[in-house]
mmCIF entry with sequence, helices, sheets and N, C-alpha, C, O atoms, coordinates in Angstrom:
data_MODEL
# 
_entry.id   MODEL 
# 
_entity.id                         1 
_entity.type                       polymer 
_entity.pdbx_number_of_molecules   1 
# 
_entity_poly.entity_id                      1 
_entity_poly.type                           'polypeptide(L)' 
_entity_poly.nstd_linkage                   no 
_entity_poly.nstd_monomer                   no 
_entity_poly.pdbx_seq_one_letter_code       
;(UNK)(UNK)(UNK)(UNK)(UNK)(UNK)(UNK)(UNK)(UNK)(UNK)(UNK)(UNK)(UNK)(UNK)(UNK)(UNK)
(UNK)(UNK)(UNK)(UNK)(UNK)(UNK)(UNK)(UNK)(UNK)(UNK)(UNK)(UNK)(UNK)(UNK)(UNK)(UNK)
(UNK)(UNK)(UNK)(UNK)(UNK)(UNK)(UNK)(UNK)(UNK)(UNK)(UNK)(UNK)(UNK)(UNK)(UNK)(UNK)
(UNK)(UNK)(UNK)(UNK)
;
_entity_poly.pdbx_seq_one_letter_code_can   XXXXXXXXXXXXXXXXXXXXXXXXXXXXXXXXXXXXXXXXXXXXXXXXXXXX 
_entity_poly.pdbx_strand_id                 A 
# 
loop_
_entity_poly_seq.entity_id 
_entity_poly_seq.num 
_entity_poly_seq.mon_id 
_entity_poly_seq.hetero 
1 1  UNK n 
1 2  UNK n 
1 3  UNK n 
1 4  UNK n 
1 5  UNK n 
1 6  UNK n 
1 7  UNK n 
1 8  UNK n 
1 9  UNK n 
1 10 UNK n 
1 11 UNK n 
1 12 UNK n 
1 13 UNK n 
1 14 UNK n 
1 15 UNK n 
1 16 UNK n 
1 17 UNK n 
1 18 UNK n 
1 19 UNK n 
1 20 UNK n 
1 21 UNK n 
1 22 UNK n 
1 23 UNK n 
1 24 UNK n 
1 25 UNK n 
1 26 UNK n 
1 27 UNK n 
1 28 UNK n 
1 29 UNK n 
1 30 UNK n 
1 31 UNK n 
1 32 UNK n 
1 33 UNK n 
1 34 UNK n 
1 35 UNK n 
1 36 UNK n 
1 37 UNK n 
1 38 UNK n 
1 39 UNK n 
1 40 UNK n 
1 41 UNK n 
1 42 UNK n 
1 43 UNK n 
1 44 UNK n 
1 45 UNK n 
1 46 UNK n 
1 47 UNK n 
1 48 UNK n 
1 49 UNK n 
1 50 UNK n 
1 51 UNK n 
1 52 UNK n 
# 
_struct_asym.id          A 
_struct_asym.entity_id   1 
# 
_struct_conf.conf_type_id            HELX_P 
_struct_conf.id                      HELX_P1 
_struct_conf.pdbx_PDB_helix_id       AA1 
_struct_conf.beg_label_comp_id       UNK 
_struct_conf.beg_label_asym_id       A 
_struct_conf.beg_label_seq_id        4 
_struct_conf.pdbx_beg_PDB_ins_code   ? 
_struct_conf.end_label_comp_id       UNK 
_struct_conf.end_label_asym_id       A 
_struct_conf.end_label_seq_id        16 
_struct_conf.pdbx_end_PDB_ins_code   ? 
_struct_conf.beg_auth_comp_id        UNK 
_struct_conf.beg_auth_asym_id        A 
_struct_conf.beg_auth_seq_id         4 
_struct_conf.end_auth_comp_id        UNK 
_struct_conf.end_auth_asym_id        A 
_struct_conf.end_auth_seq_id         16 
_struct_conf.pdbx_PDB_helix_class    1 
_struct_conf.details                 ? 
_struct_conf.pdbx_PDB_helix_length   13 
# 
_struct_conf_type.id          HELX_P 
_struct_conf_type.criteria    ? 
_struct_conf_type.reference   ? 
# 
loop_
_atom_site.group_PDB 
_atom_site.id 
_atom_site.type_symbol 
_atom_site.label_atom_id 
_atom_site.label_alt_id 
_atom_site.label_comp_id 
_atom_site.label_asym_id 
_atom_site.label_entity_id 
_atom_site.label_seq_id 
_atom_site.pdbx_PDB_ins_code 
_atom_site.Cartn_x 
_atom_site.Cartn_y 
_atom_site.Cartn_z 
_atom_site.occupancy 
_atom_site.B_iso_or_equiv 
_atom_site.pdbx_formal_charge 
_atom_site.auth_seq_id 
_atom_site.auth_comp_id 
_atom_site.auth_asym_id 
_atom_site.auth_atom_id 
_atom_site.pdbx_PDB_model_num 
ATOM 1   N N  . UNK A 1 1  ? 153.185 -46.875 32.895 1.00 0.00 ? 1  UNK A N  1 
ATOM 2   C CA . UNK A 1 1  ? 151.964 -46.208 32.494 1.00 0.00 ? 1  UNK A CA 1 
ATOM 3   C C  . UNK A 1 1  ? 151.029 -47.173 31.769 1.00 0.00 ? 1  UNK A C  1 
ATOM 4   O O  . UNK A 1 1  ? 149.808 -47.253 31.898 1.00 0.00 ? 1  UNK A O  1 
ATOM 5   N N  . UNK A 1 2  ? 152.018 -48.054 30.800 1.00 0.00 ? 2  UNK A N  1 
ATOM 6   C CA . UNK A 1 2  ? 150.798 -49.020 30.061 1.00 0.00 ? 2  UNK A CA 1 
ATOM 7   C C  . UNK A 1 2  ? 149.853 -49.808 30.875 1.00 0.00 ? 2  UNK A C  1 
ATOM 8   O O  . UNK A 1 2  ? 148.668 -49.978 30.590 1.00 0.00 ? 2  UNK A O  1 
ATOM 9   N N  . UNK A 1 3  ? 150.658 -50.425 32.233 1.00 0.00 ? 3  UNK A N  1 
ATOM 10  C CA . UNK A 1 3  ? 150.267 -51.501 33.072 1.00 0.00 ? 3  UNK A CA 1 
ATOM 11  C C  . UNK A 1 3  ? 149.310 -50.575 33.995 1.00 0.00 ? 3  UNK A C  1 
ATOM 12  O O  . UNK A 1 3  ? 148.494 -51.250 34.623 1.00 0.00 ? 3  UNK A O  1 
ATOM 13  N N  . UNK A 1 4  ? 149.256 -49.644 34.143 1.00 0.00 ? 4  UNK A N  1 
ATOM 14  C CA . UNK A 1 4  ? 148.164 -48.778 34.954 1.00 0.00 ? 4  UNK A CA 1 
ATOM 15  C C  . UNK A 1 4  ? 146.997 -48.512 33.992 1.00 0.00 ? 4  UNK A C  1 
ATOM 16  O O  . UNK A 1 4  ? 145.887 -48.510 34.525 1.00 0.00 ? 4  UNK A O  1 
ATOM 17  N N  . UNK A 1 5  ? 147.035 -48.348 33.026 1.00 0.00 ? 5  UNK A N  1 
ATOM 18  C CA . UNK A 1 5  ? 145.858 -48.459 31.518 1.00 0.00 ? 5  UNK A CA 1 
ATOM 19  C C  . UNK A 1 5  ? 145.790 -49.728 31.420 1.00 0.00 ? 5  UNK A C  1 
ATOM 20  O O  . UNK A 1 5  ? 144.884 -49.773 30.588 1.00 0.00 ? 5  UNK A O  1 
ATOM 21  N N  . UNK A 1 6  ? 146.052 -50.829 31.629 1.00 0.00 ? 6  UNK A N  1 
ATOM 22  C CA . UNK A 1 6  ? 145.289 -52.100 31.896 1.00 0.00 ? 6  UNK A CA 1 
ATOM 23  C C  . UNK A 1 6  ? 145.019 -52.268 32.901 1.00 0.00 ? 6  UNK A C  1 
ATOM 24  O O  . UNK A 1 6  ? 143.948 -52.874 32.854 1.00 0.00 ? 6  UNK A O  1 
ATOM 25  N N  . UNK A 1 7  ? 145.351 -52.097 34.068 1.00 0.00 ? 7  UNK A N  1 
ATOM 26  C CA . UNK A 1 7  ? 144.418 -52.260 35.352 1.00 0.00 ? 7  UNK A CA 1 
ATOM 27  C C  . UNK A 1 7  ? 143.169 -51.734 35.316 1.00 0.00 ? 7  UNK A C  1 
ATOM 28  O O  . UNK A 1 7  ? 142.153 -52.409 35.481 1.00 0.00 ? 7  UNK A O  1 
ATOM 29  N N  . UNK A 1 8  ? 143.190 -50.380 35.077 1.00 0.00 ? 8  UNK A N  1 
ATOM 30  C CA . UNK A 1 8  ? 142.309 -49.684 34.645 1.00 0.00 ? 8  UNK A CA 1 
ATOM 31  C C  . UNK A 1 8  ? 140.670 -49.848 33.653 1.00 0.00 ? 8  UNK A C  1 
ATOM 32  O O  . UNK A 1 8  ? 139.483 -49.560 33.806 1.00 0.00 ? 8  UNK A O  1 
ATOM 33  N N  . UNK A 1 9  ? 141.627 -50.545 32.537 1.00 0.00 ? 9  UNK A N  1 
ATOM 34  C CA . UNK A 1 9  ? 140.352 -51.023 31.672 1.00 0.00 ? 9  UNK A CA 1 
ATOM 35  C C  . UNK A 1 9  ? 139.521 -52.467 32.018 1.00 0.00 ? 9  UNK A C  1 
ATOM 36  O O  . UNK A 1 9  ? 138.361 -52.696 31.674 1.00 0.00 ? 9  UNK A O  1 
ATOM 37  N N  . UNK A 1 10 ? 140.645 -53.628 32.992 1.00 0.00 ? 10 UNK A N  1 
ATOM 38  C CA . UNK A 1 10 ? 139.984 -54.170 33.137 1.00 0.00 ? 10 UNK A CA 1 
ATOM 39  C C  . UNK A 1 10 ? 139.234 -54.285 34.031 1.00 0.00 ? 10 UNK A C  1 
ATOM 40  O O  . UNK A 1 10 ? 138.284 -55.063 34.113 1.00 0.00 ? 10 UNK A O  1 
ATOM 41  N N  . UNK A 1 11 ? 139.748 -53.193 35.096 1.00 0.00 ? 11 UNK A N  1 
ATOM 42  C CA . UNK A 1 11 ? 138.756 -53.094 36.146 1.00 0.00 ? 11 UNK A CA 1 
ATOM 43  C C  . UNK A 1 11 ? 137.094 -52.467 35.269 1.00 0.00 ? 11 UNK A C  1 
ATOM 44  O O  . UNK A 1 11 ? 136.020 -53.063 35.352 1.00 0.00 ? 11 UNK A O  1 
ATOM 45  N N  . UNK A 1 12 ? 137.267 -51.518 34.700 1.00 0.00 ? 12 UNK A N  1 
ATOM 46  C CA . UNK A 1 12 ? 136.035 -50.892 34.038 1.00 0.00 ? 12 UNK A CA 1 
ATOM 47  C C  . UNK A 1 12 ? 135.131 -52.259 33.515 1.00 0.00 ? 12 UNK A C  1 
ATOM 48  O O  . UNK A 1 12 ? 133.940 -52.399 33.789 1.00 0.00 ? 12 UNK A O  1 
ATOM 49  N N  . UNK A 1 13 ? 135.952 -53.259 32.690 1.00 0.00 ? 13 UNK A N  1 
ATOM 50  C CA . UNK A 1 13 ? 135.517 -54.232 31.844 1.00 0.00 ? 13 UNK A CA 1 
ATOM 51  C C  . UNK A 1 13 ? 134.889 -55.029 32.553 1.00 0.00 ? 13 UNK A C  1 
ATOM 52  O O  . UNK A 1 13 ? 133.717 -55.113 32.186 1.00 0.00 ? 13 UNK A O  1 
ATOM 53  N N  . UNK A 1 14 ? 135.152 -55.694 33.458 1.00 0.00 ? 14 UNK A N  1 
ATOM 54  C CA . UNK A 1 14 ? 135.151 -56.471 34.634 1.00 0.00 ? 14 UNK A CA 1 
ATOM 55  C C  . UNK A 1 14 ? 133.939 -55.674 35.255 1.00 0.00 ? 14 UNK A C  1 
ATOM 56  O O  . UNK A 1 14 ? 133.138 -56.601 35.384 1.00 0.00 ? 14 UNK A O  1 
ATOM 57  N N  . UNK A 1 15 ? 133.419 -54.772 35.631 1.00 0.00 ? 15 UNK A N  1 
ATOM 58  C CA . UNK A 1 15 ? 132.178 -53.976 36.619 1.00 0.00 ? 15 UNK A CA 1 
ATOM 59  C C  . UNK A 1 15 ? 131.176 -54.209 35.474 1.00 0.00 ? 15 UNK A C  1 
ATOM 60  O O  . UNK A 1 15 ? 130.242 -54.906 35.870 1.00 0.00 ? 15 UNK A O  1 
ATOM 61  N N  . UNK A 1 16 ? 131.037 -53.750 33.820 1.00 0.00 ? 16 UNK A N  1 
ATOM 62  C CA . UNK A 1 16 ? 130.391 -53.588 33.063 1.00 0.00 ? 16 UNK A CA 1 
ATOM 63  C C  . UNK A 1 16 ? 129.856 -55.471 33.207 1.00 0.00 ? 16 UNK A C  1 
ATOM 64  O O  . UNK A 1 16 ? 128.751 -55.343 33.735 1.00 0.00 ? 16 UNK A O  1 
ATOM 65  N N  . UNK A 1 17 ? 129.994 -56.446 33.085 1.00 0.00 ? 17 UNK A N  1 
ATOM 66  C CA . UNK A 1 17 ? 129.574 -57.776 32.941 1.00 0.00 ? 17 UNK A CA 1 
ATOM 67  C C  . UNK A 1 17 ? 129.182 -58.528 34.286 1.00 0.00 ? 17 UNK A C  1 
ATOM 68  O O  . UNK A 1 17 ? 128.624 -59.618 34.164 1.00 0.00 ? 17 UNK A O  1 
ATOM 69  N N  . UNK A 1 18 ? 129.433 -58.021 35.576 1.00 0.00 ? 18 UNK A N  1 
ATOM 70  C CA . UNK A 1 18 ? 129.617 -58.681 37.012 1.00 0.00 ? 18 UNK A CA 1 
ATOM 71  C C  . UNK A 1 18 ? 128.135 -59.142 36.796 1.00 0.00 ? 18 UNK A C  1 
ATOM 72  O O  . UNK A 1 18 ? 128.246 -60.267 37.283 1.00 0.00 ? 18 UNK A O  1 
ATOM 73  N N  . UNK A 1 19 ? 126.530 -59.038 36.318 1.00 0.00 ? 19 UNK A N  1 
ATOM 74  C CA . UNK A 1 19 ? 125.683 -59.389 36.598 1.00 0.00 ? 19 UNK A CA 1 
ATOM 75  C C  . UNK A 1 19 ? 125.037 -60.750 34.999 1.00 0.00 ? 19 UNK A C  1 
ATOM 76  O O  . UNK A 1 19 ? 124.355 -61.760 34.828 1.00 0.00 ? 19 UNK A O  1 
ATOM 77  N N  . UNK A 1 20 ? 125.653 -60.033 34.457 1.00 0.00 ? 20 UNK A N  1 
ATOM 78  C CA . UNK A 1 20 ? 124.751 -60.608 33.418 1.00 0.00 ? 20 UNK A CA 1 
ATOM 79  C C  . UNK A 1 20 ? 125.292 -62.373 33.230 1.00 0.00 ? 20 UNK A C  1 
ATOM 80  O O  . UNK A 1 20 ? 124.579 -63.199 32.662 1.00 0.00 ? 20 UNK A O  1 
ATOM 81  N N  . UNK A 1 21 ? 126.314 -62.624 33.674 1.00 0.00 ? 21 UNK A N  1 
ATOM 82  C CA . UNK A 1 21 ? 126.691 -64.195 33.383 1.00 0.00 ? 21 UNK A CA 1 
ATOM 83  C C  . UNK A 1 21 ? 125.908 -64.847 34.648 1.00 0.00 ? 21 UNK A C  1 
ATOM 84  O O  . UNK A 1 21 ? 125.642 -66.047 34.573 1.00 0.00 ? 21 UNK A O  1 
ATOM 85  N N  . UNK A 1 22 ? 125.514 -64.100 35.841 1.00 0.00 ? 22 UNK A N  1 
ATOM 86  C CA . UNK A 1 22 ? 125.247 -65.368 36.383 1.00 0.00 ? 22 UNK A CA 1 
ATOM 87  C C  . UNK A 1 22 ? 123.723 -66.450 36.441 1.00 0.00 ? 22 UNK A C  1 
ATOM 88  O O  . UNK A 1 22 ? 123.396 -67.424 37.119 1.00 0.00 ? 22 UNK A O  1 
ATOM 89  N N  . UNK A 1 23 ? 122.998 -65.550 35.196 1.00 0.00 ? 23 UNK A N  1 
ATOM 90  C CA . UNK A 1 23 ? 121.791 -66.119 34.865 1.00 0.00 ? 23 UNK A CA 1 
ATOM 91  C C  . UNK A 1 23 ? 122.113 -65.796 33.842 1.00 0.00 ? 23 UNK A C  1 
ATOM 92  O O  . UNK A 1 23 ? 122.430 -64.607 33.838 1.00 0.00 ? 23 UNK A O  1 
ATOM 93  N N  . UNK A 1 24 ? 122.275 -66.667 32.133 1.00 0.00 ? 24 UNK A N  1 
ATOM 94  C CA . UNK A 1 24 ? 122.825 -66.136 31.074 1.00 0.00 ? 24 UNK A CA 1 
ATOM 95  C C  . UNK A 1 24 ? 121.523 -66.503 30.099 1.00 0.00 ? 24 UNK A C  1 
ATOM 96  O O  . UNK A 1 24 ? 121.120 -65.907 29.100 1.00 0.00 ? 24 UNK A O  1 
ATOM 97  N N  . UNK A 1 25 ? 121.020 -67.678 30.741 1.00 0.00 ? 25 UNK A N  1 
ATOM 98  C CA . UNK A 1 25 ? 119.599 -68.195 29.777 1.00 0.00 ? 25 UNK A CA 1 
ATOM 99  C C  . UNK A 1 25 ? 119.748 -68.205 27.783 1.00 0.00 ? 25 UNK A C  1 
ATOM 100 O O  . UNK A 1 25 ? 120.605 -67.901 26.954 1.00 0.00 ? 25 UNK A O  1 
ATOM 101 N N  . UNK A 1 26 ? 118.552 -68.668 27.784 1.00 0.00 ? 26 UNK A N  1 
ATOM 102 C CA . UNK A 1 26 ? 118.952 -68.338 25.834 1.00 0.00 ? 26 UNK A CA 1 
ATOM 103 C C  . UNK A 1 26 ? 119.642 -67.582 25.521 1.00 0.00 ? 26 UNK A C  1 
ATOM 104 O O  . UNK A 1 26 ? 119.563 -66.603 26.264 1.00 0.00 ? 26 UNK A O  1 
ATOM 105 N N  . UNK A 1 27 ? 120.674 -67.426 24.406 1.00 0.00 ? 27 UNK A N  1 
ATOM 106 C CA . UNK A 1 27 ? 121.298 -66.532 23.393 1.00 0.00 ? 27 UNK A CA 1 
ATOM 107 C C  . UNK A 1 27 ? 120.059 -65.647 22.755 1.00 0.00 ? 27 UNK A C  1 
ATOM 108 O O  . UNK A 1 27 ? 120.243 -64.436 22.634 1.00 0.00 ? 27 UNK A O  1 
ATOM 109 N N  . UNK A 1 28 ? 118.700 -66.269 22.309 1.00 0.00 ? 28 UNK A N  1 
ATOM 110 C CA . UNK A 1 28 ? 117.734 -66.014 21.526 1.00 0.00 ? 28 UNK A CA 1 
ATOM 111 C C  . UNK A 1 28 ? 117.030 -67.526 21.021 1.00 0.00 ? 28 UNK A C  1 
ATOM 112 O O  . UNK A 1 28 ? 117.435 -68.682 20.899 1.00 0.00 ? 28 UNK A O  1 
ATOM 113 N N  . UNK A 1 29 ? 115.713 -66.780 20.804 1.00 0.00 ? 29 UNK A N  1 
ATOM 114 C CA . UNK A 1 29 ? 114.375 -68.077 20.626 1.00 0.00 ? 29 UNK A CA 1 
ATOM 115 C C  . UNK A 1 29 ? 114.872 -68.787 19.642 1.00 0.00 ? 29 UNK A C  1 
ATOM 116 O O  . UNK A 1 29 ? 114.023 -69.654 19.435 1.00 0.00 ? 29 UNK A O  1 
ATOM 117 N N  . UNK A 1 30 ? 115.648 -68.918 18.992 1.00 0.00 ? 30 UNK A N  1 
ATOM 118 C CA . UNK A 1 30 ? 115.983 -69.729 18.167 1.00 0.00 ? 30 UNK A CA 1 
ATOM 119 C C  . UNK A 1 30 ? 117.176 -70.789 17.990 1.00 0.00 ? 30 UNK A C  1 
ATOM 120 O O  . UNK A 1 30 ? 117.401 -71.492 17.004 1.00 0.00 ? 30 UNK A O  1 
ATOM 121 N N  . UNK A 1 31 ? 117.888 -70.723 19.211 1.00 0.00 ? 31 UNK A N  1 
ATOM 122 C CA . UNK A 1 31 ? 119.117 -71.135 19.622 1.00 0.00 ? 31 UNK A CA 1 
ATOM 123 C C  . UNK A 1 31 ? 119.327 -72.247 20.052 1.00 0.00 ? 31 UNK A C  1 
ATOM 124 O O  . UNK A 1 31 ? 118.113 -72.329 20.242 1.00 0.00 ? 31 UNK A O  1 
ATOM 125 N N  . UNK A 1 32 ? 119.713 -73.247 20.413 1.00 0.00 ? 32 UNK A N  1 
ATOM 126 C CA . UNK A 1 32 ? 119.581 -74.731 21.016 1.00 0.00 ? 32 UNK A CA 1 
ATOM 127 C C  . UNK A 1 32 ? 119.616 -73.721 22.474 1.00 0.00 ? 32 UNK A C  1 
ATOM 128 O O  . UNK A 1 32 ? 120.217 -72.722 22.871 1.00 0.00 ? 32 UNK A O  1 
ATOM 129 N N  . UNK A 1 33 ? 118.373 -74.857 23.059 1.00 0.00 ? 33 UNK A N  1 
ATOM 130 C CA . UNK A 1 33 ? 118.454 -74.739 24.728 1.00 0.00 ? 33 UNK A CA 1 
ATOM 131 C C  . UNK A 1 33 ? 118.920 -75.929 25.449 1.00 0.00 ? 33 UNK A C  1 
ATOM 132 O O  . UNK A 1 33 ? 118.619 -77.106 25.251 1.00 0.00 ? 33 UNK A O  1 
ATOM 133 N N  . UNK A 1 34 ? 119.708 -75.412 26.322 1.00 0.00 ? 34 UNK A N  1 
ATOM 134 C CA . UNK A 1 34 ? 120.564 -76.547 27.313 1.00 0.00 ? 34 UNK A CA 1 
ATOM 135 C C  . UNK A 1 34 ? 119.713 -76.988 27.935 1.00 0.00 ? 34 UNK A C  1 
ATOM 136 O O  . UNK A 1 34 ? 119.770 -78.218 27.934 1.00 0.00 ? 34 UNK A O  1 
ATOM 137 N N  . UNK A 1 35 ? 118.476 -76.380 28.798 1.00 0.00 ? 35 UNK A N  1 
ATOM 138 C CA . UNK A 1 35 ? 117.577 -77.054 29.716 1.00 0.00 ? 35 UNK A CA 1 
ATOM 139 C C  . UNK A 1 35 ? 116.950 -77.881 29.043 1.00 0.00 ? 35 UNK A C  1 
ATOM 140 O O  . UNK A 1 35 ? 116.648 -78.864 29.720 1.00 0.00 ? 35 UNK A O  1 
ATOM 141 N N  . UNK A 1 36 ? 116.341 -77.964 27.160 1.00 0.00 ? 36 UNK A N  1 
ATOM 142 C CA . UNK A 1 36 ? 115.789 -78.761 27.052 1.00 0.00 ? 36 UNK A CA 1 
ATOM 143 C C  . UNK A 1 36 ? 115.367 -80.174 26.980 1.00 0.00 ? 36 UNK A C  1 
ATOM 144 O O  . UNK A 1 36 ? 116.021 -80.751 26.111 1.00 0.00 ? 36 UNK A O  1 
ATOM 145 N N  . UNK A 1 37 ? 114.650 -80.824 27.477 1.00 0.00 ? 37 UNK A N  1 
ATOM 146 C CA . UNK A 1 37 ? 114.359 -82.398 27.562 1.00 0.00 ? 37 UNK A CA 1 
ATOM 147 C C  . UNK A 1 37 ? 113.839 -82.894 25.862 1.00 0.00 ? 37 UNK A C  1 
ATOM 148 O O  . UNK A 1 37 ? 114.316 -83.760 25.128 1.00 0.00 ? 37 UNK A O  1 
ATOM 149 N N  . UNK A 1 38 ? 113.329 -82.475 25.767 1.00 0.00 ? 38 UNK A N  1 
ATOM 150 C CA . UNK A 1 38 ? 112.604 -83.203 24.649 1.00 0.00 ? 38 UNK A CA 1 
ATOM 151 C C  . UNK A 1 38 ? 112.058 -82.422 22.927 1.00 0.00 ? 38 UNK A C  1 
ATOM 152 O O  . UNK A 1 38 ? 110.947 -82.415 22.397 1.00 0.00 ? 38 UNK A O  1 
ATOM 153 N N  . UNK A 1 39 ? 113.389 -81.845 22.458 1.00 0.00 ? 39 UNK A N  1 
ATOM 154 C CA . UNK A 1 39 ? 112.934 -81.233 21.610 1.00 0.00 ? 39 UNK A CA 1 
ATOM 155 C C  . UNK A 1 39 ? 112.437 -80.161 21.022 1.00 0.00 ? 39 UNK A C  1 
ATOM 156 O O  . UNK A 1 39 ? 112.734 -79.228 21.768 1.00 0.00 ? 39 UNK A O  1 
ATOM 157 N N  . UNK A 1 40 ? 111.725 -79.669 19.918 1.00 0.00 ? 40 UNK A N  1 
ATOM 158 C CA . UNK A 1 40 ? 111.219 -78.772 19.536 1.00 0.00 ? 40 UNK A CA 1 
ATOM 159 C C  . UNK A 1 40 ? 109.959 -78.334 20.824 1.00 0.00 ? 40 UNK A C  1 
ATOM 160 O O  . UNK A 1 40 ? 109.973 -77.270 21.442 1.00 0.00 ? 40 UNK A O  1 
ATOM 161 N N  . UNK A 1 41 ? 109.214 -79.136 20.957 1.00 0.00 ? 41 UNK A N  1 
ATOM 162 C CA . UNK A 1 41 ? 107.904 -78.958 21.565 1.00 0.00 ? 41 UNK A CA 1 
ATOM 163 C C  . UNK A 1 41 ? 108.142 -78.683 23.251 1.00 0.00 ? 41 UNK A C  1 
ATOM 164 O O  . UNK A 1 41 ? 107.350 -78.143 24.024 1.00 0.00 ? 41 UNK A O  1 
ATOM 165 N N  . UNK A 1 42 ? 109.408 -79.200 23.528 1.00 0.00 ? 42 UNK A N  1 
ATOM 166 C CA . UNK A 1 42 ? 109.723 -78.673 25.052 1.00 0.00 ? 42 UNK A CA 1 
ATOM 167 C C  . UNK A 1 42 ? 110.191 -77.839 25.058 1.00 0.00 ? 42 UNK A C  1 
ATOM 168 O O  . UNK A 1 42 ? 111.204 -78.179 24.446 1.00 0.00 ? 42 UNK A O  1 
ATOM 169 N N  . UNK A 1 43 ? 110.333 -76.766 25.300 1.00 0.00 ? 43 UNK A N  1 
ATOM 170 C CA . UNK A 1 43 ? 111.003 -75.040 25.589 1.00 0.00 ? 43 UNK A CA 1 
ATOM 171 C C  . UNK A 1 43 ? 111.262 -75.076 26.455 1.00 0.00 ? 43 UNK A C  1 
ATOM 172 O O  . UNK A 1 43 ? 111.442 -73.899 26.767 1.00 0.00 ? 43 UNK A O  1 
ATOM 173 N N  . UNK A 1 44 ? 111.520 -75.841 27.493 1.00 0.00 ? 44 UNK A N  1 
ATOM 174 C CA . UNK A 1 44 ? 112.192 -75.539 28.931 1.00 0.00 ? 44 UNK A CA 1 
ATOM 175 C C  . UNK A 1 44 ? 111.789 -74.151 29.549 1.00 0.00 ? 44 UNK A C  1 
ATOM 176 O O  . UNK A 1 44 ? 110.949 -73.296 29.269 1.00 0.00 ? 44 UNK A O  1 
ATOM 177 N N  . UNK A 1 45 ? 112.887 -74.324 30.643 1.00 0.00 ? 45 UNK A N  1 
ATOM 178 C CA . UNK A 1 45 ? 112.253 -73.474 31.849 1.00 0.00 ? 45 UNK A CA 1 
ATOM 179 C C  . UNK A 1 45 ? 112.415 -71.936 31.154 1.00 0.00 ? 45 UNK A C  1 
ATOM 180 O O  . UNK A 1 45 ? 111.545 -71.064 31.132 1.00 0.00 ? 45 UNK A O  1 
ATOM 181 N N  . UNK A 1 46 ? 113.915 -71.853 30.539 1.00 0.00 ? 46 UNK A N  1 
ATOM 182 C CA . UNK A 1 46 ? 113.643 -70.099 29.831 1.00 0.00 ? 46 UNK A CA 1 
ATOM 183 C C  . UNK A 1 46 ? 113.437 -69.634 28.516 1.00 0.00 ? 46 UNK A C  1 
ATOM 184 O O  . UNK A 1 46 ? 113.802 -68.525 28.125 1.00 0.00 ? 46 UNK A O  1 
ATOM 185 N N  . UNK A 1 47 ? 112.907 -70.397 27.896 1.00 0.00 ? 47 UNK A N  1 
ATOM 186 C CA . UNK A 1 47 ? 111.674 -70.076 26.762 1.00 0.00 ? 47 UNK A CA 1 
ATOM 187 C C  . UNK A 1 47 ? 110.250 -69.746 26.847 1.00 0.00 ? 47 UNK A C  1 
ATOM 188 O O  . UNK A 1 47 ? 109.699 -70.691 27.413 1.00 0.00 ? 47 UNK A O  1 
ATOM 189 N N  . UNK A 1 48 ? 109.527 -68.969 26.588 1.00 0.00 ? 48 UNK A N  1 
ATOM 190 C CA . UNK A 1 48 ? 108.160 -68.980 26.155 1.00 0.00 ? 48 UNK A CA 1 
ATOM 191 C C  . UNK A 1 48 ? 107.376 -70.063 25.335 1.00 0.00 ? 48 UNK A C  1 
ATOM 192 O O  . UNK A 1 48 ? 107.798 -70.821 24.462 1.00 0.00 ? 48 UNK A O  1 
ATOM 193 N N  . UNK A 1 49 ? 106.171 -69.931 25.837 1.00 0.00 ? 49 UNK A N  1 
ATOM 194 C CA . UNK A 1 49 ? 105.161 -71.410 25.162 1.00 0.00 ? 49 UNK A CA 1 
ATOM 195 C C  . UNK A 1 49 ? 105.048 -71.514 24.505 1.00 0.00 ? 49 UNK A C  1 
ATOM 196 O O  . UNK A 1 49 ? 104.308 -70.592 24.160 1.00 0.00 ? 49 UNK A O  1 
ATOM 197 N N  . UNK A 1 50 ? 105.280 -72.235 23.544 1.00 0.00 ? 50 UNK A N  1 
ATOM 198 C CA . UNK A 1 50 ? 105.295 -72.276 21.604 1.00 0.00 ? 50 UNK A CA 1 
ATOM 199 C C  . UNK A 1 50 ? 104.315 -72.519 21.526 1.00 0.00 ? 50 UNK A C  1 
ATOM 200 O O  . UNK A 1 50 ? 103.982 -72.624 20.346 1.00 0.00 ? 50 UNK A O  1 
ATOM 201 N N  . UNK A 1 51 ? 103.334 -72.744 22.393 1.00 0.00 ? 51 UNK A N  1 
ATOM 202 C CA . UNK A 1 51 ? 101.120 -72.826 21.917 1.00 0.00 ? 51 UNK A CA 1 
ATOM 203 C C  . UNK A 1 51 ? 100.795 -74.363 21.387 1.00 0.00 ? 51 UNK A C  1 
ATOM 204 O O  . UNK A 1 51 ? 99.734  -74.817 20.961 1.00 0.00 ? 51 UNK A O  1 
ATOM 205 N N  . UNK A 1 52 ? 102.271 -75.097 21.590 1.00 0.00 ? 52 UNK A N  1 
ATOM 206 C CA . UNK A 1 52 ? 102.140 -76.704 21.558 1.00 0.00 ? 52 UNK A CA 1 
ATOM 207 C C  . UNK A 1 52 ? 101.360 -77.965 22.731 1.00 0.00 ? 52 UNK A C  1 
ATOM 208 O O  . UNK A 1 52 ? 101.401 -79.166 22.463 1.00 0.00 ? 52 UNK A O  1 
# 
């Protein structure tokens, strides 16, 4: 019974996340960005324009 209540949840667990990792982009505007080249003043491709 336990091993059928984990199949179970992780199937549920597993459907709830299937989209969101495969474009994961910033954590939030304030976060180090991986795309960035050059710093504060570059925001890369998934940030907004800091008006720099």
């Amino acid at each position: 019974m336990k091993a059928l209540f984990l199949i179970c949840f992780s199937a549920l667990l597993s459907g709830c996340v299937s989209g969101q990792f495969a474009h994961p982009g910033p954590p939030h505007p304030g976060a180090v960005n991986p795309y960035s080249s050059g710093g504060f003043h570059d925001a890369g491709p998934n940030y907004p324009d800091t008006g720099r």
